[in-house]
C-alpha positions in Angstrom: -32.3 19.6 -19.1 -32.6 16.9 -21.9 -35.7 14.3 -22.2 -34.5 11.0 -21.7 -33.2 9.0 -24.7 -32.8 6.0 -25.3 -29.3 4.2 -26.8 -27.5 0.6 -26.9 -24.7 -0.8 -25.6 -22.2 -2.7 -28.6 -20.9 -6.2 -28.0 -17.6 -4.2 -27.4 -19.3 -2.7 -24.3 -19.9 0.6 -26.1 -22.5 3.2 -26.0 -23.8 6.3 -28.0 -24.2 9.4 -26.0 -26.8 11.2 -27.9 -26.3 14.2 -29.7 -28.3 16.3 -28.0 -26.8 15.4 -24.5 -23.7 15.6 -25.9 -24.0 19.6 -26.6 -25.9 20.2 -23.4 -23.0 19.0 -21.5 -20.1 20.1 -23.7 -18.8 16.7 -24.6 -16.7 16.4 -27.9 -14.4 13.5 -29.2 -11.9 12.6 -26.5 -13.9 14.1 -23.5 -12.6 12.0 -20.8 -15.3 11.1 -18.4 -15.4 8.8 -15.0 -17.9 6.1 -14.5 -19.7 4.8 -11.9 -22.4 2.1 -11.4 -24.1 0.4 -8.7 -27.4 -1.7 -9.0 -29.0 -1.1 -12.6 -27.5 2.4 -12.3 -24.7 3.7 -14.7 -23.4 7.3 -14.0 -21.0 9.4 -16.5 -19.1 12.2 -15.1 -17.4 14.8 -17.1 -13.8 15.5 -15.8 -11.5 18.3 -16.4 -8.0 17.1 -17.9 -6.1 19.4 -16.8 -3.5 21.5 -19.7 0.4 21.5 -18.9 0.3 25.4 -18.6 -2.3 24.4 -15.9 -0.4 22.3 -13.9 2.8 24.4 -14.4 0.7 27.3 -12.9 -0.5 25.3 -10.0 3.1 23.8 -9.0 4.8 27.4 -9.2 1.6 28.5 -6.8 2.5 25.3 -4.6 6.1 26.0 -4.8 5.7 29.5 -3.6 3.4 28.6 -1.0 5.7 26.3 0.4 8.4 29.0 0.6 6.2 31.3 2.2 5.4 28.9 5.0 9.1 27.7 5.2 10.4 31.4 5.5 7.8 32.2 8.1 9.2 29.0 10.6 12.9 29.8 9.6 13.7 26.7 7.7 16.3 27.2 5.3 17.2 24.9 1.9 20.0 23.6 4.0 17.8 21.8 6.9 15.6 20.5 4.4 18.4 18.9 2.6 19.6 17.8 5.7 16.6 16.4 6.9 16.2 14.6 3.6 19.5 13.0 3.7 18.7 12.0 7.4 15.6 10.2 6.4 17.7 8.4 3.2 20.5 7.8 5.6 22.8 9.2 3.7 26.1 11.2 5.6 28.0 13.9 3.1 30.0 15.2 6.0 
């Protein structure tokens, strides 16, 4: 772990992470972090952005998931389609 440093806040509301912190935590230009604060307490989180291939790759696992789960209760394309029109109120037949 770090030793404390010190840094300043601009008139913009802006603040230096040091150097140092910045390579013990992995931060680089465009890190996205969330912040929290509460009494004379600021808190910066790293947070993972997640890449498209990611998020492609999570939606096919949800995806299949789903049709595991859909095949096991016997629910076919058709009653969800049907259901779904149900809830719109929409008739096709």
């Amino acid at each position: 772990m770090s030793d404390v440093e010190l840094t300043h806040m601009t008139s913009k509301g802006q603040i230096v992470i040091p150097l140092d912190i910045r390579k013990e935590v992995n931060a680089n230009e465009g890190t996205v972090f969330a912040v929290f604060g509460t009494g004379d307490t600021i808190m910066l989180k790293k947070v993972h952005k997640p890449t498209k291939e990611e998020l492609k790759k999570d939606w096919i696992a949800l995806v299949e998931e789903g049709n595991k789960k859909a095949k096991k209760l016997g629910i076919k394309e058709k009653d969800v389609t049907d259901i779904i029109h149900r809830r719109r109120g929409v008739s096709y037949d």
